[in-house]
SEBA-957674 format. One record per residue: z, y, x of N, C-alpha, C in turn; residue in three letters. Coordinates in steps of 0.1 Angstrom, whole numbers, plus 5000, padded with zeros to 4 digits. Layout:
N
ZYXZYXZYXala ...
This chain:
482
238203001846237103101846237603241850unk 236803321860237203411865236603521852unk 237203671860236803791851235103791853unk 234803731863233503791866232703731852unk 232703591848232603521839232103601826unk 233303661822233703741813232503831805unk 232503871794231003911788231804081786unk 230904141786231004301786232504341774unk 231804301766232804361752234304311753unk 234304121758235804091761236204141775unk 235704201783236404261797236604411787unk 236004461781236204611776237504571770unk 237604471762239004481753240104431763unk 239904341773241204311784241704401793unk 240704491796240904641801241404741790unk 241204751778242004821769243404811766unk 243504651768245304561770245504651783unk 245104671793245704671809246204831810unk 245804931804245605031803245405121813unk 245605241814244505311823245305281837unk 246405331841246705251856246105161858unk 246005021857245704891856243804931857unk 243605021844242005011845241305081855unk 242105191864241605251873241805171890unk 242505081886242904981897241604861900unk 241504831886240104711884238504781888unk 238704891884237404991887237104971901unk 238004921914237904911924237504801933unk 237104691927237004511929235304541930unk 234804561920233304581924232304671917unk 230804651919230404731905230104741896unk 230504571886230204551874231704621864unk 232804571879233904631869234004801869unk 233504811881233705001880232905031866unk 232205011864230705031851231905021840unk 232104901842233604851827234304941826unk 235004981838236305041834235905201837unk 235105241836234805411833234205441821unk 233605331814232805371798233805441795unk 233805581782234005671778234605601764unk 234305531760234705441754236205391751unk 236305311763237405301767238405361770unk 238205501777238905571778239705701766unk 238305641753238405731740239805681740unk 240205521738241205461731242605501741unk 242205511754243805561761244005701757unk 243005761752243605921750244105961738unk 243505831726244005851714245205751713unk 245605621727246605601724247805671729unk 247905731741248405801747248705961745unk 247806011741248106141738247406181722unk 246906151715246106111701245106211700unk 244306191713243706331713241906241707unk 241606301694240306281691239006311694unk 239006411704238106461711238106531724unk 237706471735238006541746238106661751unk 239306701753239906881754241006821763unk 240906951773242306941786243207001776unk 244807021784245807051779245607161771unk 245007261775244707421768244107421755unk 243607301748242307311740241207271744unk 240807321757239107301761237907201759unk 237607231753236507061754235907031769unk 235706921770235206881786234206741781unk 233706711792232406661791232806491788unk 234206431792234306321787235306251783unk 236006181781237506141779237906061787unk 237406031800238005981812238106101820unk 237506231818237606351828238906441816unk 239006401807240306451802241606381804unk 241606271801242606191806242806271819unk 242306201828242806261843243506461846unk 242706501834243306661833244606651831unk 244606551819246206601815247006531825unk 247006431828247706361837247906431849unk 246706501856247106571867248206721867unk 247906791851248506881847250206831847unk 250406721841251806651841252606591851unk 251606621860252106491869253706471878unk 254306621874255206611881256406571873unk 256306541862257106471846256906331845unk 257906221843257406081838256606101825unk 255706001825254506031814254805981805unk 256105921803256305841789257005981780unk 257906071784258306171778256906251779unk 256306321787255106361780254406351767unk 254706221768253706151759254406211741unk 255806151747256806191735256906311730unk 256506391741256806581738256006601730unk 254506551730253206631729252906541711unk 253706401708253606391699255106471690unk 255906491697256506621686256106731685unk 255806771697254706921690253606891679unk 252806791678251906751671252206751661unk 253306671655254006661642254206791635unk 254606861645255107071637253607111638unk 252907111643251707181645251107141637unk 250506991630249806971620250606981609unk 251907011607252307021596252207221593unk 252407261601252207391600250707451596unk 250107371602248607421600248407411583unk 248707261576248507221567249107351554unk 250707331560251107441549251907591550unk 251907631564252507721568251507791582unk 249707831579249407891586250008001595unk 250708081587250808211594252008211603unk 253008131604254208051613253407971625unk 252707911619251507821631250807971639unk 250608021634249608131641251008171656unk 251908201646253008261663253808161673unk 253208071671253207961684252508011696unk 253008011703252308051718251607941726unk 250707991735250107841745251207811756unk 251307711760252207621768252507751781unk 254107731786254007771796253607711811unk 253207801819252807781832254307681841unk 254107661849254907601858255907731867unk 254907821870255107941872256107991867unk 255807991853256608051842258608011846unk 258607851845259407811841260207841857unk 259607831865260507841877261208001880unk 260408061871260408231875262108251862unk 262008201854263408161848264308101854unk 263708021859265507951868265707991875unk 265008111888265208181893266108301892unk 265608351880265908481871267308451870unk 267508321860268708301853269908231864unk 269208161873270008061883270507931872unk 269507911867269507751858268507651862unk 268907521862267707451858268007371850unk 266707401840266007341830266107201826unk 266707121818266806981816265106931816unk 264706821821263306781819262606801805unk 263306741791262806751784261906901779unk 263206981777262907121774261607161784unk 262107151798260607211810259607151798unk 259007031794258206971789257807061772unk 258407081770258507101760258207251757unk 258607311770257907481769256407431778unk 256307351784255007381788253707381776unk 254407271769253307291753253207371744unk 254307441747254407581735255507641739unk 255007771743256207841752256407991739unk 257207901726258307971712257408021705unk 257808121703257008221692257108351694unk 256308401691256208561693255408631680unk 256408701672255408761661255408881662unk 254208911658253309071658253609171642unk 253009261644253409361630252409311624unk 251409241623250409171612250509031609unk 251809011614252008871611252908901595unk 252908751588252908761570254108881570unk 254208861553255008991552256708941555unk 257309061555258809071561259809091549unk 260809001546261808961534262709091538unk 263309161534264309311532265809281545unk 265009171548266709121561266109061572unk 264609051572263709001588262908951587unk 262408901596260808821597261708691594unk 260608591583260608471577260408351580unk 259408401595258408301598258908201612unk 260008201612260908101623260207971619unk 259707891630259507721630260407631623unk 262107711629263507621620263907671607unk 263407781605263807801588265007851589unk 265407781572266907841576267507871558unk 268507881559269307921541269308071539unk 269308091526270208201519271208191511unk 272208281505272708261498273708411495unk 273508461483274108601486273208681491unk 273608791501273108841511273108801526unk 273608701524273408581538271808521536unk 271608571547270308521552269908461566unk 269008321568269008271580267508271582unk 267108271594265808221598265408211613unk 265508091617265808051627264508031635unk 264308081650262908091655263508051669unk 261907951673262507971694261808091700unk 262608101710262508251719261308141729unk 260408231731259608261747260208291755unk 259808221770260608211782260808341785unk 260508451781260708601786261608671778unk 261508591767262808691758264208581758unk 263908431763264708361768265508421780unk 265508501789265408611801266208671793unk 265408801786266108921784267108901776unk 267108781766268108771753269208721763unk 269308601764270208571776270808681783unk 270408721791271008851802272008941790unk 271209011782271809041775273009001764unk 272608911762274108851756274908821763unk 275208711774275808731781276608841786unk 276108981789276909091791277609141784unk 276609141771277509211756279209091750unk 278708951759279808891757280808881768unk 280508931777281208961789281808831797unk 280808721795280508591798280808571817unk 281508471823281508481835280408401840unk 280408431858278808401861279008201867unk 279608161861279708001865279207951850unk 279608021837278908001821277608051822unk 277008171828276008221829275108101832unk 275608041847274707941856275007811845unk 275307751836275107651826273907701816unk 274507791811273707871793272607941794unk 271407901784270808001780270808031764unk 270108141762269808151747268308081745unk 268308001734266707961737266307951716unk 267107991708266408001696267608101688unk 267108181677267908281673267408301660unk 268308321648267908381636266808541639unk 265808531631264708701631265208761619unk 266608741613266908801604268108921609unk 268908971601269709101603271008961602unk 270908911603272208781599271808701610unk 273408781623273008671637273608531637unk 272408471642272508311646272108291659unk 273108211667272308201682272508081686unk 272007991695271907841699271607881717unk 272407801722272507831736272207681741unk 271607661750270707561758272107521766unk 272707431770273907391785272607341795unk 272607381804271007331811271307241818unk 273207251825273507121831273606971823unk 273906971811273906871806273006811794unk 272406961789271606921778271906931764unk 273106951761273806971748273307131743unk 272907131730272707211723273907251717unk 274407471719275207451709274807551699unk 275707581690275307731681277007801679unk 276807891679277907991675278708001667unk 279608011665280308061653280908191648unk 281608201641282008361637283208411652unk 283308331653284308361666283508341681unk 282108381682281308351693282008451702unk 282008621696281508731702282808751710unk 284108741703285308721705286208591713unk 285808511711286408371716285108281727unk 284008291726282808231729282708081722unk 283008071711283408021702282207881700unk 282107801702280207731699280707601698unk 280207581687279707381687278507301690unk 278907201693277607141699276707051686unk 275707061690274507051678274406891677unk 274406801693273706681690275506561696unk 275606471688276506381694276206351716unk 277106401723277106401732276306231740unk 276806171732276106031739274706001739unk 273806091730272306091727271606121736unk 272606191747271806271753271806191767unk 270006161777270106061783269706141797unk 269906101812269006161820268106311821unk 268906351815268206451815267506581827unk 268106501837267406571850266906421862unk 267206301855266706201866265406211862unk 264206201873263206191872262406051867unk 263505971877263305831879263305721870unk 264205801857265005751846263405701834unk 263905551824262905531820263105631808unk 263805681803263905791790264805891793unk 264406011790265006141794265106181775unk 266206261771266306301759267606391761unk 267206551757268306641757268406681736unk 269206751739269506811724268406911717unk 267706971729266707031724265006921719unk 265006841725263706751722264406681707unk 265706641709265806541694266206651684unk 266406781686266706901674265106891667unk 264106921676262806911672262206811665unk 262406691672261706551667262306541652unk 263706561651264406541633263906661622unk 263506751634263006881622261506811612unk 260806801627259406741626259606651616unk 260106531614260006451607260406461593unk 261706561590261906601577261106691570unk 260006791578259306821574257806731567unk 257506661578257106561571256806471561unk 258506461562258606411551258806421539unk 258606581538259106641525260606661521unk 261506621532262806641528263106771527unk 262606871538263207041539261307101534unk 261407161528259907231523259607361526unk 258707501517258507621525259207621509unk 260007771508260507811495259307961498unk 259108011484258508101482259108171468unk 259108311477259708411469258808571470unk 258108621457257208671458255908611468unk 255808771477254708681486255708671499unk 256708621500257408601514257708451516unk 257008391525257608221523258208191537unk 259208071535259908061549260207901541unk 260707861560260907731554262607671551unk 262407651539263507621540264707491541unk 265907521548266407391549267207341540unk 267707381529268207291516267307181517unk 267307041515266806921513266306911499unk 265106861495264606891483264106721477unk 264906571487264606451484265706411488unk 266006281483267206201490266706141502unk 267706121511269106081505270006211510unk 268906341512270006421515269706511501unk 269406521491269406561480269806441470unk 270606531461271106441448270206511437unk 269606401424268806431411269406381401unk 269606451386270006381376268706471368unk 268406351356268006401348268506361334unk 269006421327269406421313268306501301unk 268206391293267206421280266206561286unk 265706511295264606591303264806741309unk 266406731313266506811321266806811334unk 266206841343266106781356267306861369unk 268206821373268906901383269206851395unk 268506911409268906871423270106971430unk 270506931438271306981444271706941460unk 271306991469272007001484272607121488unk 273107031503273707151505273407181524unk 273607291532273807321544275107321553unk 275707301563276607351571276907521572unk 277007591576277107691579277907771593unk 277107711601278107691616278107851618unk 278107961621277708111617278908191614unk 279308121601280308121592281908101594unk 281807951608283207891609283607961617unk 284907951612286307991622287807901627unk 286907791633287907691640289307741641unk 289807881643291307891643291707951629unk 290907961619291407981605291607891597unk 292907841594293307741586292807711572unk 292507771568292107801550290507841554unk 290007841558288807891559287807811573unk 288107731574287407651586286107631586unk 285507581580284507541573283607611564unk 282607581566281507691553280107591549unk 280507571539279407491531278207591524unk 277207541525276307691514275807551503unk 275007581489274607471482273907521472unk 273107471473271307521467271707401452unk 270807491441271107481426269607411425unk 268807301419267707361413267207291396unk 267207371389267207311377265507371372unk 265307271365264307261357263807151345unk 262607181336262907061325261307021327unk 261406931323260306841323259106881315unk 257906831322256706891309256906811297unk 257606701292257706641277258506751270unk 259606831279260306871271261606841269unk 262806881261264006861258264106711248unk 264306621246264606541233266506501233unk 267306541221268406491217268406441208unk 269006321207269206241190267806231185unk 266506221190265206231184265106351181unk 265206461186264906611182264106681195unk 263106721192262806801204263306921204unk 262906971215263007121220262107181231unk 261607281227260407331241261507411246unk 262507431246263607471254265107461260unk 265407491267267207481266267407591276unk 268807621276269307781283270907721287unk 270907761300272307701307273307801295unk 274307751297276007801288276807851298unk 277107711302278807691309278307601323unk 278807621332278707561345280807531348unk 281207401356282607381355282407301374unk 283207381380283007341393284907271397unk 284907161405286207141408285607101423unk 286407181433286207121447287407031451unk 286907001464288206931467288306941484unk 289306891493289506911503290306771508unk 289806711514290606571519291106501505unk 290606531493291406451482292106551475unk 292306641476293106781471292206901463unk 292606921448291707001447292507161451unk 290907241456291507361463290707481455unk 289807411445289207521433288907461423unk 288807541408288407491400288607591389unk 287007551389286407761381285507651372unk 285507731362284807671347284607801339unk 283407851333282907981331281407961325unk 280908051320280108101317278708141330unk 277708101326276408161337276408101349unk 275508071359275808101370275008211380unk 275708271390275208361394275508521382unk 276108481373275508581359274208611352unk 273908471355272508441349272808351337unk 271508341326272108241322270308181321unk 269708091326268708061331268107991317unk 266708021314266307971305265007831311unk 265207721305264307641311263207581298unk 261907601304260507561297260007441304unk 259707381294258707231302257907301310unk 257507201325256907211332256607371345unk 258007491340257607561349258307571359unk 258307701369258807661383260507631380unk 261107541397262107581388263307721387unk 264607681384265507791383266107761393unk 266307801408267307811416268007901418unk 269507851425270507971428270807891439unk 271908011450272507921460274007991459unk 275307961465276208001464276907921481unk 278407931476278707871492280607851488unk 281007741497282407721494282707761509unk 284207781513284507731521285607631523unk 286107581536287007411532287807441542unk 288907391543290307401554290007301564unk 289407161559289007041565288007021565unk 287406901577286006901575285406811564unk 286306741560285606691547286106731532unk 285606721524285606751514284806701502unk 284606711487283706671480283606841470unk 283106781460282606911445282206771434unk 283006841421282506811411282006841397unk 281506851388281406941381280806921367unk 280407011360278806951348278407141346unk 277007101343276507221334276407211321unk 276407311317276207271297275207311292unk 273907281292272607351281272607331268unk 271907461261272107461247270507431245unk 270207371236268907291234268307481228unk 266907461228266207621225267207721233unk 267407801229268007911234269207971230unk 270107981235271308111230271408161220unk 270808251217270608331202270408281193unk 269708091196269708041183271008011181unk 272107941188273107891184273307771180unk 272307671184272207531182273707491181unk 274307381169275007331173275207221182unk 273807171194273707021203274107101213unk 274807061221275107111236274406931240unk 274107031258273206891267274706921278unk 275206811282276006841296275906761304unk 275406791317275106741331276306711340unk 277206571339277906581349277606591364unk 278606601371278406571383279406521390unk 279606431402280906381408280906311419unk 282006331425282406321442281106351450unk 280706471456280106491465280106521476unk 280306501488281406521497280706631504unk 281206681510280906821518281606721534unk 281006641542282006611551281106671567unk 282006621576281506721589281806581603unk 280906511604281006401608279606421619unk 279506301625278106281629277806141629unk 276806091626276105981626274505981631unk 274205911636272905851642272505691640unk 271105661634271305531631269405581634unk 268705411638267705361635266005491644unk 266805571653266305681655265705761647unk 266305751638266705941634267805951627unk 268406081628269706161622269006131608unk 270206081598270006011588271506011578unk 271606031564272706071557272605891544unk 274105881549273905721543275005771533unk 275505621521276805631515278005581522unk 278305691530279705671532280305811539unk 281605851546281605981548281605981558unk 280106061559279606161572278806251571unk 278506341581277606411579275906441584unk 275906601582274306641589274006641601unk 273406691611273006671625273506821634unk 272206861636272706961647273807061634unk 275007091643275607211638274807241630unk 274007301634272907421628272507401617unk 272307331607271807331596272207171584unk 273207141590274107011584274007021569unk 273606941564273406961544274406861543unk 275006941531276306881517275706821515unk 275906741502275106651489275906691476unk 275606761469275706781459275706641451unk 276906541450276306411437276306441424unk 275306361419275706361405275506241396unk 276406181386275906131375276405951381unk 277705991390278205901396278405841409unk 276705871414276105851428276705891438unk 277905821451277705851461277705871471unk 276906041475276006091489277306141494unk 277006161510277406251521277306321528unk 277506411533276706501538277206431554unk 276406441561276106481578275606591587unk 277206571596276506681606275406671615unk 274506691609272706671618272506761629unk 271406751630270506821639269706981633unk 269406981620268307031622269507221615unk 
């Protein structure tokens, strides 16, 4: 039995298998199939499989009259890009964009509209680079961020509202944003000179994302290869940089022809997107200043104990900013986020309640390849001594080690006194904690940057989390991505 055979609704669904190449091929045989293969219909399901667009709008936003005359927009707009990475770009941007809308309007608002083609060539000109495919792709859908003096309020060390977030600790502050192709231009040029960079480094590097705080962070694009790096404390002086993504990840990144193209800037994005997602990295709010932050707030890159309902998480970050590859004793810089709080039931010891408990004693022992290299046991942390109530926010601190080697662990306990201090309970509550490795590794598994039990670490340089273990459990940290 031929197609002609064939009854409307099963040619609609063998044409939805063939997809739109194939369907714009069949449209050509005669005029029962042309009728088939232009329903609006049909074309709904290539645009929501293909690009997940629910309503027909070109690349810009625009609504248009059908979803076979949008399909063809976007395609003709892309056409000089393999569509399978398109496809990939436009669902990473999607992922940040609806997650930003959801919980971080005013960060979503300094997203820019896609650059021009124009744009992107008027840079490689400028700079004498070209652009790995992914990234071109990737500023065409959103060319960084740009914030205004009415954008949300400003934390006492910079604007908050970076896409990448970022740690504190002290008066270390991060917040990590991408540059627009134009301050991609001026930043670049300018760094480069202030680092008195030669013009064969020039023709590789750009600057393409930068902390908006008074605490510099910079990530330089390699355009010949694709590798993402970030700086270290020895940038300005040595041109000092590590690379963000395991070198092998990175695929084709200028073959056109190639069936997958992936640089360090498209998979920095895709592992952000998805930990946000997923609730691993959240927005911290302090007053009315929110930013997102990258301490891990779920496993498996956060560790939880809870004892007679007192609850304690713990991660941690890399600190690439920080390092100094030629300092022996100080190589490495871990930061590591506190967060304690008690449950709405409350405290119970021995069958005793308590609507309270108040930290004591905190006892920290690090270590370094197996070696301990500290071990401070004291009173408070921070010089606090935190009092915890069922059910309210909780108590965080952050602090920071540094390590001679790249791996390492921390172990420790807190001590709560059940009610408060001044009563002087005789119950102490004590929270151990043990072997948590601070290590500086890289792993990739299952497509995505991912922190298993054994020793490795976070992803890009840029924002690698410890694991604080506790209560026997253990985690690793990995050098990631994000």
């Amino acid at each position: 039995m031929g197609l002609e055979a064939v009854g409307d609704l099963a040619l609609n669904e063998i044409l939805s298998e063939l997809g739109p190449k194939e369907t714009a091929k069949v449209a050509c045989v005669n005029k029962r199939f042309k009728a088939s293969a232009t329903e609006d219909s049909l074309w709904s399901k290539f645009c929501s499989h293909d690009l997940d667009l629910s309503a027909p709008v070109d690349p810009q936003g625009n609504p248009v009259p059908s979803f076979k005359f949008a399909y063809g927009l976007w395609r003709e707009a892309f056409s000089m890009y393999p569509w399978p990475l398109v496809k990939r770009v436009k669902r990473c941007w999607d992922r940040l964009k609806n997650w930003l809308t959801v919980n971080f309007p005013e960060a979503g608002a300094t997203l820019q509209q896609g650059a021009s083609e124009t744009q992107i060539q008027q840079l490689e000109a400028v700079l004498k680079v070209k652009l790995p495919l992914p990234t071109r792709v990737l500023y065409r859908f959103c060319n960084g961020q740009v914030f205004q003096d009415k954008d949300a309020p400003k934390s006492a060390f910079g604007n908050t509202l970076g896409l990448i977030g970022g740690y504190t600790f002290y008066h270390h502050l991060v917040n990590v944003f991408l540059l627009p192709l134009d301050r991609v231009i001026m930043d670049t040029k300018q760094i480069m000179r202030q680092l008195e960079i030669s013009s064969s480094f020039r023709r590789k590097f750009i600057v393409v994302a930068m902390s908006s705080t008074i605490q510099e962070k910079l990530f330089f694009l390699n355009c010949t290869n694709g590798q993402l790096y970030v700086g270290t404390r020895n940038l300005a002086t040595d041109l000092e940089m590590m690379p963000c993504v395991p070198s092998g990840l990175l695929m084709s990144v200028h073959d056109f022809n190639s069936d997958q193209q992936q640089d360090a800037m498209l998979l920095w994005l895709e592992e952000h997107g998805r930990r946000l997602q997923d609730g691993i990295i959240k927005l911290q709010e302090e007053g009315n200043v929110r930013a997102i932050c990258q301490f891990p707030e779920e496993p498996p890159l956060c560790s939880t104990a809870i004892t007679n309902g007192v609850k304690v998480r713990a991660s941690a970050v890399f600190v690439p900013e920080a390092a100094d590859l030629e300092d022996s004793s100080e190589k490495y810089w871990f930061a590591y986020s506190i967060r304690m709080s008690l449950l709405p039931e409350g405290c119970f010891i021995n069958g005793m309640y308590f609507g309270s408990c108040q930290l004591q004693r905190r006892h920290w022992i690090i270590y370094a390849n197996g070696n301990i290299v500290s071990d401070v046991s004291g009173e408070a942390v921070i010089g606090k001594y935190p009092l915890l109530l069922p059910g309210e926010r909780d108590f965080v601190y952050q602090s920071c080690t540094p390590l001679s080697t790249s791996s390492g662990s921390i172990e420790g306990s807190f001590t709560f006194v059940p009610g408060r201090l001044v009563d002087q309970k005789e119950l102490h509550l004590k929270l151990k904690w043990h072997d948590s490795p601070f290590n500086f590794q890289t792993t990739f598994s299952d497509g995505h940057w991912s922190l298993n039990s054994c020793n490795n670490a976070h992803p890009i340089v840029y924002h690698p989390p410890a694991l604080v273990n506790m209560c026997g459990k253990v985690v690793c940290l990995r050098k990631t991505l994000l």
